[in-house]
N, C-alpha and C positions, 0 to 999 in steps of 0.2 A: 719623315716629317717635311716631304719638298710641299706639298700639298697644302701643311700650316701656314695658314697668311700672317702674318709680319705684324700689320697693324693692331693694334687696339680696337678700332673697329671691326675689323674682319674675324679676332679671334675671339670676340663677345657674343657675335652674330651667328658662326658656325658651331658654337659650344652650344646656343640656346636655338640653334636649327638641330642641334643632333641630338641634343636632349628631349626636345619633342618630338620627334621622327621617332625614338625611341618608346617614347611612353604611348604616341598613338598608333603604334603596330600592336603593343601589347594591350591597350584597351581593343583594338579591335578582335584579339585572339581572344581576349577575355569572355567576349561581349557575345562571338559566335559561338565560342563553347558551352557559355552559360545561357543561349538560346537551345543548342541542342541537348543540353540537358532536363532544364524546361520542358520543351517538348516531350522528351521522354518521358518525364516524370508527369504530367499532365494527360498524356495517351493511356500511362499503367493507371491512374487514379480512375481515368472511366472506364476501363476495360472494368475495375474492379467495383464501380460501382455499379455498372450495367449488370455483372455476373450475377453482383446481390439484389439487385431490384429483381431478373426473372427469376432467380431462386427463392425470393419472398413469395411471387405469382403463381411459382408451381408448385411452392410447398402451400400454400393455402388452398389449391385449386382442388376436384372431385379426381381421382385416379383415371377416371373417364374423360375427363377433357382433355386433360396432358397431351395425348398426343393430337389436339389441335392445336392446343394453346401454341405445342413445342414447334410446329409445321409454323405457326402463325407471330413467332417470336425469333423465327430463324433467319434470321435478315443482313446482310453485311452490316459491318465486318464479323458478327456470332455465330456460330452454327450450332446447334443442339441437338443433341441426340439422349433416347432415356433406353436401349435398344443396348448400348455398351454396358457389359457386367464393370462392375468395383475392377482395377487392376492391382493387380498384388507386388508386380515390379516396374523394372525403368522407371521409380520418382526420381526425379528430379530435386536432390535437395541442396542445390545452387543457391547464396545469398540473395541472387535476383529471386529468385521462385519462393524462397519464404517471407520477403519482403513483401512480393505480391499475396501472397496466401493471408499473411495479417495485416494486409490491408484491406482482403475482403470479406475478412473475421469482420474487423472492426464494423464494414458497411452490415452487414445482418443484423435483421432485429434480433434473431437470437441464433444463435453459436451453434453452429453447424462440421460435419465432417468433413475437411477441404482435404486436397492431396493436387499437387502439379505433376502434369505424366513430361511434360517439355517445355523447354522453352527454346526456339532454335530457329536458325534461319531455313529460308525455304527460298524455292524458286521465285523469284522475283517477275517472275512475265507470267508463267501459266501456275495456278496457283493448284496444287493434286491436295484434294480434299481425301486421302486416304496415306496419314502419316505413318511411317513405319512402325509408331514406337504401340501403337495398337491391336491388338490383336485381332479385335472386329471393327472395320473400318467403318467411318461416317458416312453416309448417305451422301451424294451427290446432290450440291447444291439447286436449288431449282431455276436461280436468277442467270439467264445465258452472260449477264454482265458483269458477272462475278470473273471471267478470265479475262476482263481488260484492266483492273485494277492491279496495281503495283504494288505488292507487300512483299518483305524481304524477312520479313518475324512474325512467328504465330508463337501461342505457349495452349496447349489442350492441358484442360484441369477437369475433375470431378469432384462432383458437391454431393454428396447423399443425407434424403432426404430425411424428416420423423417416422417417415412408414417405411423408411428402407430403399425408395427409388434410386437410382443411382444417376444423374443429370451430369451429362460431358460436354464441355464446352471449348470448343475449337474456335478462337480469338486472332484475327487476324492485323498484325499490327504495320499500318504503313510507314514504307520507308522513311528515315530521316532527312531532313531538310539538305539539300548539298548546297543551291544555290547560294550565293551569297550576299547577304543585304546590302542592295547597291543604296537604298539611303539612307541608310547608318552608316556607310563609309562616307557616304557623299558631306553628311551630315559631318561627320569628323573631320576631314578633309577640308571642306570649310572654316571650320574651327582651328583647325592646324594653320591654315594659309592667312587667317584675319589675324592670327597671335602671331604670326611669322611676320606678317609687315607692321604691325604693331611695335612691334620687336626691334626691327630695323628702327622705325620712326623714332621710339624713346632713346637707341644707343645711339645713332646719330645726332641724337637732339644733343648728347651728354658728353658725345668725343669731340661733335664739331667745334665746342671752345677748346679743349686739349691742344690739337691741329693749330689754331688758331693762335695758341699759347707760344707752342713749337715754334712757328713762323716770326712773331711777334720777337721770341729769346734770337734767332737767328739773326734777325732783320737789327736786333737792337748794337751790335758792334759794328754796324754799316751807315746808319743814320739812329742814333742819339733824339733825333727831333722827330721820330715818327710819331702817329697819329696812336693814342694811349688805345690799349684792350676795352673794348666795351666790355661792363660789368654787369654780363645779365646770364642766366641761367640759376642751376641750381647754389645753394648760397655754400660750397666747398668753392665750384669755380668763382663765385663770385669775389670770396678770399683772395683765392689766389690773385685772380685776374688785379684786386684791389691791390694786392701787395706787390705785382709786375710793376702798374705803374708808379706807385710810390717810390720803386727802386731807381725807375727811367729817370722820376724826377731829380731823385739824389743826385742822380751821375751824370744828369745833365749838370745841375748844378754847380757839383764838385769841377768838373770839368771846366765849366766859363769860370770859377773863379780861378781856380789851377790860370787858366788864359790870360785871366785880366790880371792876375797878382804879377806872373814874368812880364807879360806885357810892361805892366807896370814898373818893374824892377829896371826892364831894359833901358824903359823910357829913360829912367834916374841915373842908371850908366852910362848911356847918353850924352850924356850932360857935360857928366865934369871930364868923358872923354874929347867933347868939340873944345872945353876950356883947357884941355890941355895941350891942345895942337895950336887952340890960339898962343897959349905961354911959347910954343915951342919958336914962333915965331922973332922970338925974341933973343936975346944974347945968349945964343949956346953954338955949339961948334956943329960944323955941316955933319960929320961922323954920326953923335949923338943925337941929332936933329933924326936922322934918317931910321936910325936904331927904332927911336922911339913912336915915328913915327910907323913903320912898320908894326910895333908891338900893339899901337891902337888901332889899326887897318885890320890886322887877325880879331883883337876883340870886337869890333863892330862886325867884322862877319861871324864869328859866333852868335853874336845875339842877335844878327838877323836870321841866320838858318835855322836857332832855335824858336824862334816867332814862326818861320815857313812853316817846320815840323808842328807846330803846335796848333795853327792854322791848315793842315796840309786835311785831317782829320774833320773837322767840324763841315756843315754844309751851308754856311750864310751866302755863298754863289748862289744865284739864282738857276734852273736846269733849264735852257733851251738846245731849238735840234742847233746841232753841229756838225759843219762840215770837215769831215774826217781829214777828207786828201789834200783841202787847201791850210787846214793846220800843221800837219806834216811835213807840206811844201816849203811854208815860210821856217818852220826849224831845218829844213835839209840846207835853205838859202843860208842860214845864219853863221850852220858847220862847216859849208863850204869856206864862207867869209873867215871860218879859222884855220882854213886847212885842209879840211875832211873831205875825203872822196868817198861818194854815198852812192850806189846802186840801189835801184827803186824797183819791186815788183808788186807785182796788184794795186788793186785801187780797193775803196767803196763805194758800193752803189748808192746807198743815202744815206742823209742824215741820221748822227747818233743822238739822243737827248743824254747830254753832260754840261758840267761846270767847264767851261772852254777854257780860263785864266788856268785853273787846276790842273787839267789835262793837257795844257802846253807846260807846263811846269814839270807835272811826270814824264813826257816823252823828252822834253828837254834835260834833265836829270841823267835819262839811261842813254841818249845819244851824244851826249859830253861824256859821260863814262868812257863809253864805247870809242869816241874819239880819239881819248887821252891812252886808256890802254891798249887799242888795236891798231896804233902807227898813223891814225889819221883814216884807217879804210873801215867802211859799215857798207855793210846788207842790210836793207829795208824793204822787209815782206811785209803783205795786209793778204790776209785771209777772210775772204764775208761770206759768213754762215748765216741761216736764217735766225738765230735768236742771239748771236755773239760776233762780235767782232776782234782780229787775235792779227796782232802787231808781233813781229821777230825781228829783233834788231842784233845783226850777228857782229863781233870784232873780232879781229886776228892779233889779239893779244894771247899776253902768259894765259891766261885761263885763270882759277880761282879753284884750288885743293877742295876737293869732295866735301871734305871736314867743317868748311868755311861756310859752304853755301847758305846754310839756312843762318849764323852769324850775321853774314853780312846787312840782312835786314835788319838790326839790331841797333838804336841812336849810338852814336858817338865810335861805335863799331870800326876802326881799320885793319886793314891788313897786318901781312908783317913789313917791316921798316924797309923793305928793298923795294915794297912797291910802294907802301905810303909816302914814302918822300917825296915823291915826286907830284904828290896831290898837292897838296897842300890844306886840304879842306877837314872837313870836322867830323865827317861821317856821320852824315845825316842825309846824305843823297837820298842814298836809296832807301831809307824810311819813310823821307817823303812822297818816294813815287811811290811806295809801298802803298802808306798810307791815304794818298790819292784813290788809288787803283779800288780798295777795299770801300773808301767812301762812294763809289761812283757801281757799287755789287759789283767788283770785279775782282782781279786776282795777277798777281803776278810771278813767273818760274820763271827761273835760270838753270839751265842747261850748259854742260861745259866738259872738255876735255883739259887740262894741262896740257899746254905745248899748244893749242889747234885752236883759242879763244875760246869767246862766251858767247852764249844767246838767251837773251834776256825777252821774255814774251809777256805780253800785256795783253790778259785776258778782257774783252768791257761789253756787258749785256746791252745791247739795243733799250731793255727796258729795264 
């Protein structure tokens, strides 16, 4: 089955190519055998109607003329002779031979004694007018043109007459057609190849929205805001295609209000969180003061990083080109400024088109990571391919247990408490680079050994 094509179009196209290949081999076998049957059938019907016409001629004729009539009726393909007595053996009573015999019943005005002596092939180049199966041989033709003609079947029959004569006729039948009708194939063949692309035309016409569909379900976990299915074709796709965008529209919807409700909530948390740092200002003890005021520092950064992640997804950024390496630069400047020793390889050659706020926000996400749990040291590779661009940013941290790795994209997601402590954060980092990455067609792996750090690669298509 390596040979079955995959797609819906390709296996529409090969099932109704080999379905036809098939039926026009056999209309053509059909078509030439019931040519050569024809033929044949159409040679025995004159042989036999010729036999009866000169048998009507010489039974009406004077006893005396016959043999000129017989000299002057002996003409290819018949030969006649009234010289040969009646035969009494070697008939011939083959289905072919009494087929022929009452078929030349039938041609007589009236009903005569027929008998077939053969019916059998002969030399097909030099044609010996004295067949074995006779006892007194026929008379050599007169016509010298008679041994350039090509017959491969004779049948000699005798007719006897009202007065007794006995009339032998030596019938010589040309060979069957071998050639092959070049345009009835041509003509088929034609017919085969206009329904072949015909073929192609209408299943193409009817997968390209399927395809279209495909791309559209794909494309819609990446951008939310894409440009809806046109709703044309047959009215199945037209359904569907109607009921994709119906869906987009829910979830887009669902979506901004999901945004604007926490929005909203944050906004409201907000609030009576700044009125209670101003109260805090007031008569309470330094201890308490600091307690509390740390308890509302954690809640403002939760409801900020749940805003990021909520925002991290949507694409209200506008997409211009961006400069890959001078982005990079000013996050390497930022991590030095906290510490971080960064080794640099590769560059990119051009501009990427991305959300640039977004995209410093995911690299800045995994290279704090990378800060915090690799001791301060990062490796930063850029690899540029012609349709992708692929950031590696390695730390010499613990690493992250096998079990972990796909977890960790997960909101609110930490580790265990040996490493979480020391974050302090919400676990929403790397959701947001995640999330980033996936809005921008891209992708991101983490790679890791325990004991030997992480490497975290950020896949991002040029287009």
């Amino acid at each position: 089955m390596r040979l079955w094509p995959k797609t819906l179009f390709g296996q529409i196209v090969l099932a109704l190519f080999g379905v036809l290949l098939i039926v026009q081999l056999l209309g053509v076998w059909l078509l030439i055998d019931e040519r050569g049957r024809l033929n044949y059938k159409l040679l025995s019907e004159y042989a036999a109607q010729r036999m009866a016409g000169i048998t009507s001629v010489l039974d009406e004729a004077e006893p005396a003329e016959r043999p000129q009539l017989v000299k002057a009726l002996s003409v290819l393909p018949t030969q006649l002779s009234i010289s040969v007595p009646w035969a009494t053996d070697n008939i011939d009573h083959s289905p072919d031979a009494q087929t022929f015999v009452a078929e030349a019943l039938q041609q007589l005005p009236q009903p005569l004694e027929i008998q077939m002596l053969a019916l059998e092939r002969i030399d097909p180049i030099v044609v010996d007018m004295h067949p074995p199966v006779l006892k007194h041989p026929l008379p050599p033709p007169d016509n010298n043109g008679f041994k350039k003609k090509l017959f491969v079947r004779s049948f000699i029959a005798q007719i006897r007459l009202h007065d007794g004569t006995v009339v032998t006729f030596n019938h010589m039948l040309p060979a069957p057609a071998t050639s092959l009708p070049y345009r009835l194939i041509a003509l088929l063949v034609l017919l085969g190849a206009s329904t072949t692309v015909l073929s192609i035309w209408a299943v193409r016409r009817l997968t390209r929205p399927l395809a279209n569909f495909a791309d559209a379900a794909t494309g819609l976990a990446q951008n939310l805001n894409q440009p809806p299915l046109p709703e044309a074709g047959p009215k199945e796709i037209q359904q569907a295609a109607h009921a994709f965008n119906t869906m987009q529209r829910d979830i887009r919807r669902l979506v901004d209000t999901r945004a604007q409700a926490l929005s909203a909530v944050s906004h409201d948390l907000r609030l009576p969180i700044t009125r209670m740092r101003l109260r805090l200002e007031g008569d309470v003890t330094a201890e308490v003061r600091e307690k509390l005021q740390g308890d509302l520092t954690e809640m403002d950064t939760m409801i900020g990083h749940t805003l990021d992640f909520l925002r991290a997804g949507s694409s209200s950024e506008a997409v211009v080109a961006v400069n890959l390496d001078a982005l990079l630069d000013s996050l390497v400047e930022d991590m030095e400024e906290l510490g971080a020793h960064i080794t640099r390889e590769g560059h990119c050659t051009q501009p990427i088109k991305a959300r640039p706020h977004a995209l410093r926000r995911c690299f800045g996400n995994l290279l704090d990571n990378a800060r915090f749990y690799g001791q301060g040291q990062i490796h930063l590779r850029i690899t540029d391919f012609t349709t992708e661009i692929r950031v590696d940013i390695t730390d010499n941290g613990p690493g992250i247990p096998q079990s972990e790795l796909d977890k960790v994209f997960e909101p609110y997601f930490r580790l265990e408490a040996s490493r979480a402590r020391h974050t302090g954060g919400t676990g929403l980092g790397l959701s947001i680079a995640k999330a980033i990455a996936e809005n921008h067609g891209g992708r991101i792996l983490l790679t890791c050994r325990p004991g030997e750090g992480t490497m975290a690669t950020v896949i991002i298509p040029r287009t």
